[in-house]
C-alpha angles and dihedrals in degrees: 000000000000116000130230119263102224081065100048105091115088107284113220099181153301114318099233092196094074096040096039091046097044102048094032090059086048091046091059095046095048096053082047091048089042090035083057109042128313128311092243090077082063099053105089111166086196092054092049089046097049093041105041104023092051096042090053090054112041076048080063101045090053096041134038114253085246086062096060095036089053078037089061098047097055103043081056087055098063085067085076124071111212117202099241104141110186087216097043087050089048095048084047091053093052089045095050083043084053099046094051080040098062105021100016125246104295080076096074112069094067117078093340102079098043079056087057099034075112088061107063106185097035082057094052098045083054100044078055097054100040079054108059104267118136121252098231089049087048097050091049091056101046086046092051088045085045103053085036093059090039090054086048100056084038095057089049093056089056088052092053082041089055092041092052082050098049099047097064086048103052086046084059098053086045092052090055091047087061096037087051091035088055091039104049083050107042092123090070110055103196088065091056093066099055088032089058087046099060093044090052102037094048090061092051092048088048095049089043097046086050103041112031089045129356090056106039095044092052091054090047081043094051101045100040074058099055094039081055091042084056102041086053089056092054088049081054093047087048104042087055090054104050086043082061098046078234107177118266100234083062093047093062089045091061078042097063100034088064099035112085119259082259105050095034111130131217110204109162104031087053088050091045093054094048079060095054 
């Protein structure tokens, strides 16, 4: 069966931040809601209903059900941590640069990409080159695969963003069902209790539902997109140069012009002070 791409990069291990966020969060409210009474006055099969039920499907009447399925993937695929370091790629790419400087391309397809099989779309862009392909032909292709996964992750964070801003929403209609339902039956007190119920515990749900998943996975979502987006444009930077036999020592330079003050590399000055 044909994986999904999204898990098709070398998986390290788990990524503890997500994990460790989300069911922390739900730990805590859990011992305040324990601390203050028991967990079954929580439990509203209305409010579930209202806020779940209804977020799930005006999702689906502003995206497409392919959206949230690619949505979901993806938002599976943040519990793994790929090791995808931004300074080990770009040591990689100066060491590929140095490798098709000194002994040409064809050289490159012997230890070196098994060294970048982490790296999925470096070692595409090489694979490319060693096999024939332009440079000029290679670099437009990896641009268009690169701007087409990064619309993809992006799409799915709009999907999590409109789902942070439904949920509240749908807490609120809840919330007036439960308000009309109590008022149009105050003459019979055994209906104001449930009635109160629905209108309180759809706004928890809603809140819940907003704050503790739809909008912190879209912001690890978002960032782990634009630290990919990133990494790609370094690979682009990389496979040019190795296309144009560039030397190795310029190549680190581009690298670091593009690379932020904190992850900038230095290659050849730290190999120049081992020698010494």
């Amino acid at each position: 069966m044909k994986r999904s791409r999204y898990f098709s990069n070398k998986v390290s291990f788990l990524d503890p931040s997500v994990l460790i966020g989300l069911s922390g969060s739900l730990i805590f409210i859990g011992f305040a809601v324990a601390m203050g009474g028991s967990f079954s006055s929580f439990l509203n099969k209305p409010s579930f209903l209202i806020v779940f039920g209804g977020t799930f499907f005006v999702c689906l009447a502003s995206f497409s059900l392919s959206d949230i399925i690619k949505t979901l993937w993806i938002s599976l695929s943040l519990l793994i941590r790929r090791e995808r370091s931004i300074q080990k790629a770009a040591i990689q790419i100066i060491k590929g640069s140095e490798i098709a400087y000194t002994s040409g391309i064809l050289q490159l397809q012997q230890s070196y990409l098994d060294q970048i099989r982490g790296y999925s779309f470096l070692y595409d862009g090489v694979s490319c080159l060693i096999d024939g392909m332009s440079g000029k032909d290679c670099q437009e292709m990896m641009k268009r695969r690169m701007m087409s996964t990064y619309a993809s992750q992006m799409n799915a964070v709009s999907v999590l963003n409109k789902g942070g801003e439904i949920a509240p929403a749908m807490g609120l209609i809840g919330t007036l069902i439960g308000l009309v339902q109590m008022l149009s039956n105050l003459s019979d007190p055994t209906t104001i209790g449930p009635s109160m119920s629905v209108a309180l515990i759809t706004t928890f749900y809603g809140a819940l539902l907003a704050y503790l998943f739809f909008l912190p996975l879209a912001s690890k979502l978002e960032r782990d997109a634009q630290r990919e987006l990133l990494l790609n444009q370094l690979c682009l930077v990389g496979l040019e140069a190795i296309d144009k036999l560039e030397n190795p020592r310029r190549t680190e330079i581009e690298l670091n012009s593009a690379l932020p003050p904190d992850c900038q590399i230095m290659y050849y000055r730290g190999v120049a002070s081992k020698k010494s």
